[in-house]
MDTraj code that builds the backbone (N, CA, C; nanometers):
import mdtraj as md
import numpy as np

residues = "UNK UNK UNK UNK UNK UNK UNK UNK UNK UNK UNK UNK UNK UNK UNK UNK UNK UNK UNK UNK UNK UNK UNK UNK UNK UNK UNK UNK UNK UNK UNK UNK UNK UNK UNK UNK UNK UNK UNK UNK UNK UNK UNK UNK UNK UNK UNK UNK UNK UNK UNK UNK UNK UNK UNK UNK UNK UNK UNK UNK UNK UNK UNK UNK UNK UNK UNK UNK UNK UNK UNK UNK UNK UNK UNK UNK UNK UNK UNK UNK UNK UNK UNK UNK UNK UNK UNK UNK UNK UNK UNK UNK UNK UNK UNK UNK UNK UNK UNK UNK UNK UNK UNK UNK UNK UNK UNK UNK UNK UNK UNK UNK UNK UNK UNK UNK UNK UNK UNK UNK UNK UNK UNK UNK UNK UNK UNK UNK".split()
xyz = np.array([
    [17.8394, 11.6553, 13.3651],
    [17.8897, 11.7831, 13.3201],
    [17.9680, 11.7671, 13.1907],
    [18.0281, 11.6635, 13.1366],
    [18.1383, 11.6471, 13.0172],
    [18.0382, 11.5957, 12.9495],
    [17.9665, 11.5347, 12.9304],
    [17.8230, 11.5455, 12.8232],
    [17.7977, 11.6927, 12.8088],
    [17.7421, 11.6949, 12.8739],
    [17.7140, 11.8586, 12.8042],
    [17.7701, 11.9725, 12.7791],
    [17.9046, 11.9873, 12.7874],
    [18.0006, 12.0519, 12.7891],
    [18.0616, 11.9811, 12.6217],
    [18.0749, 11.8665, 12.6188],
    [18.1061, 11.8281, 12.5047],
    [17.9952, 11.8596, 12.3919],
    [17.8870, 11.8276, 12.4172],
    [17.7306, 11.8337, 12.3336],
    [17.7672, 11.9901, 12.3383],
    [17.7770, 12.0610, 12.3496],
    [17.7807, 12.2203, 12.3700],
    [17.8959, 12.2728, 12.2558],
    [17.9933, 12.2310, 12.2967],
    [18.1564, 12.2773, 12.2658],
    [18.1356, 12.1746, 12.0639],
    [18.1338, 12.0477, 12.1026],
    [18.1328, 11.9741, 11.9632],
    [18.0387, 11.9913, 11.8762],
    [17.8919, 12.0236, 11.9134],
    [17.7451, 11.9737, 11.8152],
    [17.7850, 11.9170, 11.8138],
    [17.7141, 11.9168, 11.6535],
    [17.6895, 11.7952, 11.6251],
    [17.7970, 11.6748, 11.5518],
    [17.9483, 11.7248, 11.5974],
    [18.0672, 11.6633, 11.5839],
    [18.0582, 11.4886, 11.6123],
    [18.0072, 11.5214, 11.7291],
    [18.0311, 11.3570, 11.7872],
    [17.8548, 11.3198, 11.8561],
    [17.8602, 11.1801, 11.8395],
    [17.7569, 11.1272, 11.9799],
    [17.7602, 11.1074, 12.0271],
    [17.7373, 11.2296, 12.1536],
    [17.8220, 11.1602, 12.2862],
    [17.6888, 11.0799, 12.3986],
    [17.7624, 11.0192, 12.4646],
    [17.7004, 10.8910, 12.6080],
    [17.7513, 10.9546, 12.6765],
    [17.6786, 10.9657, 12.8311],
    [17.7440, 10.9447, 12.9366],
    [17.6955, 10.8666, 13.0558],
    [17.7930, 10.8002, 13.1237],
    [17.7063, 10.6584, 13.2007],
    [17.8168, 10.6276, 13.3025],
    [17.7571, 10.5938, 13.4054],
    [17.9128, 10.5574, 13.4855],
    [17.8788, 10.3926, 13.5557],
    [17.9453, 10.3959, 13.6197],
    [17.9614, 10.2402, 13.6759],
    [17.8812, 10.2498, 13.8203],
    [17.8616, 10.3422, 13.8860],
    [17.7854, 10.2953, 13.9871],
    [17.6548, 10.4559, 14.0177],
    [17.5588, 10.4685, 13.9125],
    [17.5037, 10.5820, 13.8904],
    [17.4526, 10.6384, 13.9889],
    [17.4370, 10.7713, 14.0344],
    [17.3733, 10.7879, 14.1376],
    [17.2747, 10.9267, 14.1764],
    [17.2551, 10.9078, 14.0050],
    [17.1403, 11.0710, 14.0230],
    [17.1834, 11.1622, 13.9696],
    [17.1164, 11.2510, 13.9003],
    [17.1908, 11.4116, 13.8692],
    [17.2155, 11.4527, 13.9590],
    [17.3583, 11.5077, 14.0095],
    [17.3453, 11.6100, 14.0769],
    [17.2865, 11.8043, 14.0834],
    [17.2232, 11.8386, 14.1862],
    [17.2028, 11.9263, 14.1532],
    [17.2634, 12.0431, 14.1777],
    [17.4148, 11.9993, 14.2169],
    [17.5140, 12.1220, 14.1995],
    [17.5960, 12.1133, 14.0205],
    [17.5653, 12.0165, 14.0094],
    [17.6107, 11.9988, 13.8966],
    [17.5502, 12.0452, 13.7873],
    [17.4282, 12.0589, 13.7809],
    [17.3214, 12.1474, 13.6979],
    [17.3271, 12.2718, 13.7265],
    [17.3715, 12.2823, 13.8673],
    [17.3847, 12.4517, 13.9128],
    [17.5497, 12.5013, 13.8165],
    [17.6534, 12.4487, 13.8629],
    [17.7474, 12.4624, 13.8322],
    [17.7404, 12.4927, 13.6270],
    [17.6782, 12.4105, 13.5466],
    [17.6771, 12.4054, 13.4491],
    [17.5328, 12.5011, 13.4026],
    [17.4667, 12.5695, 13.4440],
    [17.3704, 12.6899, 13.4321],
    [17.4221, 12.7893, 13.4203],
    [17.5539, 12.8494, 13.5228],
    [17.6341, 12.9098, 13.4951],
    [17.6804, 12.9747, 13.4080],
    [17.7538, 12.8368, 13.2921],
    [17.8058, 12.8698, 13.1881],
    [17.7243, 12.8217, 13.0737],
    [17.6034, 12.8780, 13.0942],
    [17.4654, 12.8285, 13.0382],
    [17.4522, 12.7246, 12.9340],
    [17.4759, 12.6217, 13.0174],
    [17.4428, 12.4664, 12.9497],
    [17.3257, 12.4748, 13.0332],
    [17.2389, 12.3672, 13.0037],
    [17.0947, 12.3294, 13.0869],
    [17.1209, 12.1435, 13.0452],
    [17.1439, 12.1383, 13.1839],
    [17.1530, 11.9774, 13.1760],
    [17.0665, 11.9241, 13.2532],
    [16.9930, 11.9740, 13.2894],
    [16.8534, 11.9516, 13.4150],
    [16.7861, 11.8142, 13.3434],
    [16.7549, 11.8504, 13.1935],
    [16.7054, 11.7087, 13.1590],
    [16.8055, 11.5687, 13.1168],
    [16.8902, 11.6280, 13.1507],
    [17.0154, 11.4960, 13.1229],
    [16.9350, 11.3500, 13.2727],
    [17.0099, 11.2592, 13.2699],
    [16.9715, 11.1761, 13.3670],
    [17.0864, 11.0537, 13.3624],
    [17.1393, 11.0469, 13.4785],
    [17.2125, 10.9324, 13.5344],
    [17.1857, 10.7992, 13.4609],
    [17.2899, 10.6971, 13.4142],
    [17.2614, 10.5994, 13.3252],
    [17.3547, 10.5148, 13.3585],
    [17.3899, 10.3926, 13.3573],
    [17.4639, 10.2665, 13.4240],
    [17.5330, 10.2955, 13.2584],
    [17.6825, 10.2027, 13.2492],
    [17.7209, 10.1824, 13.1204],
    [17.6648, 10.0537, 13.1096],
    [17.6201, 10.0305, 13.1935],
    [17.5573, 9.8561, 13.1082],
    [17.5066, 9.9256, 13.0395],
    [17.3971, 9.9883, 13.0419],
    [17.3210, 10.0477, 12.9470],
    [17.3880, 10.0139, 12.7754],
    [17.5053, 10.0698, 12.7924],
    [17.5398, 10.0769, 12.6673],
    [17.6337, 9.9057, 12.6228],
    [17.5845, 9.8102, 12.6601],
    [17.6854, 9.6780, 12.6496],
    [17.6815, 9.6654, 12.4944],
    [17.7737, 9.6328, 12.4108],
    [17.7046, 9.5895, 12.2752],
    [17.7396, 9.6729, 12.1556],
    [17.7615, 9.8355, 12.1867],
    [17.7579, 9.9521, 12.1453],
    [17.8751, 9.9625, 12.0771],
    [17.8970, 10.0101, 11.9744],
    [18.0268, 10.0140, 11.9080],
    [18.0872, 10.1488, 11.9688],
    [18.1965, 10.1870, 12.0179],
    [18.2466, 10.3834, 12.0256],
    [18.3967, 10.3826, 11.9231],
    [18.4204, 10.4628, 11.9171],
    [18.5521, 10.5280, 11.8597],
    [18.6163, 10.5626, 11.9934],
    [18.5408, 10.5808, 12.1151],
    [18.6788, 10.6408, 12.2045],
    [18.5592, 10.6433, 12.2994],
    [18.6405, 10.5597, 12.4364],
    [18.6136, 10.5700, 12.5612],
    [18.6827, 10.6451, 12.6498],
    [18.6188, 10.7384, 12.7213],
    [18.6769, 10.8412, 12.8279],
    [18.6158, 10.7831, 12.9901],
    [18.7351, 10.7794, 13.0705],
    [18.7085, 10.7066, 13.1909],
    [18.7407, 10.8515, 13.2813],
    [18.6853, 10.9120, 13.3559],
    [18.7158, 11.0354, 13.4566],
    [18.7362, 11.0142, 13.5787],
    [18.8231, 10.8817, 13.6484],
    [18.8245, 10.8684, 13.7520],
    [18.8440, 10.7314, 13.7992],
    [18.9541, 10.7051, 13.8535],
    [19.0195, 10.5455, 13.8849],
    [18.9501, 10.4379, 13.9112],
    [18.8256, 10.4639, 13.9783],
    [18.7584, 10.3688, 14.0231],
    [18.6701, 10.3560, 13.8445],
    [18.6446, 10.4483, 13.8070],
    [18.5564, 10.3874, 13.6820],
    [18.6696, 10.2927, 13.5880],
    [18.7453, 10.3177, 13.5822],
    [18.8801, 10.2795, 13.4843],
    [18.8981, 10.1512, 13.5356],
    [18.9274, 10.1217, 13.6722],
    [18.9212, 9.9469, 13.7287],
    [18.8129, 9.8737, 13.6698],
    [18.6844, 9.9599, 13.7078],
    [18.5477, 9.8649, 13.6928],
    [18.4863, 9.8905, 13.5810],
    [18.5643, 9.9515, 13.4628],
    [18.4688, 9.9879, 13.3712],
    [18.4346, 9.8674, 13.2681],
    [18.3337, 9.7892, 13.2231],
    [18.3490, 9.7153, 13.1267],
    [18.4297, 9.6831, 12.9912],
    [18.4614, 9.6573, 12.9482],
    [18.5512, 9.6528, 12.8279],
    [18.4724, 9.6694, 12.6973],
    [18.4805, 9.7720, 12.6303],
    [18.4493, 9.7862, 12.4821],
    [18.5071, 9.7316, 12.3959],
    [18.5184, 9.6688, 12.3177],
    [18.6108, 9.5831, 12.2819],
    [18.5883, 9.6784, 12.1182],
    [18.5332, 9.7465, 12.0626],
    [18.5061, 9.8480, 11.9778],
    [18.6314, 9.9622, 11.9660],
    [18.6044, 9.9722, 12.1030],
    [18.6746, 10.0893, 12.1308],
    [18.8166, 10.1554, 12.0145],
    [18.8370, 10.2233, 11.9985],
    [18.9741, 10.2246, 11.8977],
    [19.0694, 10.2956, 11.9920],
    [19.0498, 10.3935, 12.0874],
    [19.0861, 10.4748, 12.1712],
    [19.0170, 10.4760, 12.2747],
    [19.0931, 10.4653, 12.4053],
    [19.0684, 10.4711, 12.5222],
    [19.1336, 10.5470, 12.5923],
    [19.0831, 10.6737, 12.6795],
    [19.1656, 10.7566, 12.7134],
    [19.0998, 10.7175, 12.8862],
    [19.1693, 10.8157, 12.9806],
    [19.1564, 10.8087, 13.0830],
    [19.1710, 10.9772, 13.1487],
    [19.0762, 11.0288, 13.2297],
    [19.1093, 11.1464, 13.2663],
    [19.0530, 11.1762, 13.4410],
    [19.1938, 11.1419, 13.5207],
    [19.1506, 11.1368, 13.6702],
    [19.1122, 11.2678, 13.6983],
    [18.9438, 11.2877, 13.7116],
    [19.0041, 11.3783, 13.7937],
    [18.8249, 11.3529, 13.8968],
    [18.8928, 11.4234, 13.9937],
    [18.8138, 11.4455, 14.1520],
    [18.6713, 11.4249, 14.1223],
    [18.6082, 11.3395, 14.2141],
    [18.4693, 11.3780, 14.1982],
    [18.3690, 11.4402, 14.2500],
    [18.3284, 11.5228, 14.1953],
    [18.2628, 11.6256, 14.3077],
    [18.1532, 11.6228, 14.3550],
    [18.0254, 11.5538, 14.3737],
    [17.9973, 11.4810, 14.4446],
    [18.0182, 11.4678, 14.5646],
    [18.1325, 11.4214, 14.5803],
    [18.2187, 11.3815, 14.7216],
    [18.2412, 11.4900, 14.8194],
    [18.2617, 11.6397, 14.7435],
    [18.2843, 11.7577, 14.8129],
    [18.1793, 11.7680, 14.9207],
    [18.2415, 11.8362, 15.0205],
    [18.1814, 11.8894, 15.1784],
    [18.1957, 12.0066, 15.2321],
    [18.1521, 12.0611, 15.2965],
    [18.1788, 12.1588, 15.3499],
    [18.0327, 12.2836, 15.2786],
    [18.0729, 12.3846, 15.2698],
    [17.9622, 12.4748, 15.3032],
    [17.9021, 12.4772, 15.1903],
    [17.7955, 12.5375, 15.0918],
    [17.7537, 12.5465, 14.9395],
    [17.8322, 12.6213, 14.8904],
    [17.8824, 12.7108, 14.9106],
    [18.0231, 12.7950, 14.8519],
    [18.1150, 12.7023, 14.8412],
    [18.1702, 12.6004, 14.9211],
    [18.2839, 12.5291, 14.9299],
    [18.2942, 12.4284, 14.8196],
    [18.1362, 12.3660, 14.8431],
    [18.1117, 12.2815, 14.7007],
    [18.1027, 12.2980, 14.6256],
    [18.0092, 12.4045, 14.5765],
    [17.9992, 12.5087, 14.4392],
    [18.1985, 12.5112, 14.3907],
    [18.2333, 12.5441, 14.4396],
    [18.3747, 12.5743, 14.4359],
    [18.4490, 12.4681, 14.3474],
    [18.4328, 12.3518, 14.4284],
    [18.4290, 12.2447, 14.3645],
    [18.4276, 12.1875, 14.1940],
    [18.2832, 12.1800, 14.2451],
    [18.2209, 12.1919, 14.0704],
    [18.2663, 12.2440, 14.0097],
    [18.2867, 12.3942, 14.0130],
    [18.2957, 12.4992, 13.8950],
    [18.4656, 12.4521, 13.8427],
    [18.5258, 12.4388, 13.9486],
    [18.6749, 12.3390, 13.9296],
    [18.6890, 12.2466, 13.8085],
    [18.6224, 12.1202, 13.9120],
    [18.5827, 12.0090, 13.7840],
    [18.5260, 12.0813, 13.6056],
    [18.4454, 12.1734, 13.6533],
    [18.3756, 12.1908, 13.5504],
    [18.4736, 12.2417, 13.4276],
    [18.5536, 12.3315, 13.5132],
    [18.6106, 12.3932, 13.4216],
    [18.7531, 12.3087, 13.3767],
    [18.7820, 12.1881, 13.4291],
    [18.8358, 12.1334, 13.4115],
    [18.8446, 12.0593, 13.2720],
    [18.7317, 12.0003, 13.3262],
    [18.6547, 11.8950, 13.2100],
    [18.6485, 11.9844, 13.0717],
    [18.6316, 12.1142, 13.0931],
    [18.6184, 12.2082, 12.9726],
    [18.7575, 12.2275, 12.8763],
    [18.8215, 12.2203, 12.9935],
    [19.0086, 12.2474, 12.9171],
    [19.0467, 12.1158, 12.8224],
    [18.9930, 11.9878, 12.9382],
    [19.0383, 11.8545, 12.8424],
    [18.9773, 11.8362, 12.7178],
    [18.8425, 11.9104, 12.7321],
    [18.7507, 11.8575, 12.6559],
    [18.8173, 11.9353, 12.4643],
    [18.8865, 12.0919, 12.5277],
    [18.8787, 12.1218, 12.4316],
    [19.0375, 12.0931, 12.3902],
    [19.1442, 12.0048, 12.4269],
    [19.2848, 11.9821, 12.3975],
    [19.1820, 11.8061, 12.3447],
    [19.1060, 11.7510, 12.3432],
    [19.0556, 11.6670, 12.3185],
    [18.9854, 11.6987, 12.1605],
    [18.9240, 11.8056, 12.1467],
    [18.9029, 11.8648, 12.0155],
    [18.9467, 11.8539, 11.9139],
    [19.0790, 11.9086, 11.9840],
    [19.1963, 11.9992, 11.8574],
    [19.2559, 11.8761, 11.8049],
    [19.2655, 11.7511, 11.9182],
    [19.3524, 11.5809, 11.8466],
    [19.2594, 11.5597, 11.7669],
    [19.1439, 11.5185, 11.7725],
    [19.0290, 11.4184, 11.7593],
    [18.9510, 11.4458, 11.6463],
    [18.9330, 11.3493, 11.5567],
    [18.8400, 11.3978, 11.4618],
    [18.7015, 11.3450, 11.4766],
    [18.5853, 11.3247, 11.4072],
    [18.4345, 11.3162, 11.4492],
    [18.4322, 11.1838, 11.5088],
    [18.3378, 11.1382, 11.5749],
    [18.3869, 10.9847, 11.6720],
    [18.1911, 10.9527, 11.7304],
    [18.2067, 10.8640, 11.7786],
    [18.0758, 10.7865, 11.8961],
    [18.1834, 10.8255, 12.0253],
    [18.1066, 10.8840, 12.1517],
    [18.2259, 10.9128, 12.2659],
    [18.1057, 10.8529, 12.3990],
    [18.2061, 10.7638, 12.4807],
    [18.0661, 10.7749, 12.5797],
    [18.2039, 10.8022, 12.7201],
    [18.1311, 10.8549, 12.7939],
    [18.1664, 10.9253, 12.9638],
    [18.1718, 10.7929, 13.0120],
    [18.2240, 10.8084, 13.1439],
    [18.1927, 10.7709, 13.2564],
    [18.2108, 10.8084, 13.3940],
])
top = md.Topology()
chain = top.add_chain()
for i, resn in enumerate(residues, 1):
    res = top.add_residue(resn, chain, resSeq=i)
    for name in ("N", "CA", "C"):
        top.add_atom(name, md.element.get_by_symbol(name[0]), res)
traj = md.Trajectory(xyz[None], top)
């Protein structure tokens, strides 16, 4: 969702990645959740950060403690930020309950993304 929310909100500002440490599929509340506020991330796709070993960024964004322990080290990096928040995914309970969820995160990720804006000037950005 912060890929495309960023790809959306920035253009063609930055290049953004997104990849996490233990990948596990698009979700498809997460495409639901982000249709919504009509992004189409349906063709986005789940990606390991190995993927990216090697890669130079201007700024690594970690969304969640466990990625931040295990995340590889960029040694590029100039800025490294960190932004805990919930993963939704994890949510239970009814499709309203989860939906609920998401749209949370989503809109979450939207607030940081854009107090992340207003600091930041053009950059390489990768997720996790």
């Amino acid at each position: 969702m912060a890929e495309g929310l960023l790809r959306q909100v920035a253009g063609d500002r930055f290049d953004v990645f997104s990849a996490g440490t233990r990948p596990a599929g698009l979700n498809p509340d997460s495409v639901r959740a982000m249709q919504e506020v009509g992004i189409d991330i349906a063709g986005h796709r789940s990606k390991c950060v190995d993927e990216y070993a090697g890669r130079e960024f201007d700024f690594v964004i970690t969304v969640c403690d466990a990625a931040r322990q295990s995340c590889p080290v960029f040694p590029s990096a100039a800025v490294r930020l960190h932004w805990d928040l919930e993963d939704p995914a994890a949510a239970r309970g009814s499709d309203d309950e989860r939906m609920h969820v998401f749209r949370s995160i989503r809109d979450e990720f939207a607030g940081r993304i854009r107090e992340f804006l207003e600091k930041e000037a053009s950059a390489a950005v990768v997720w996790e």
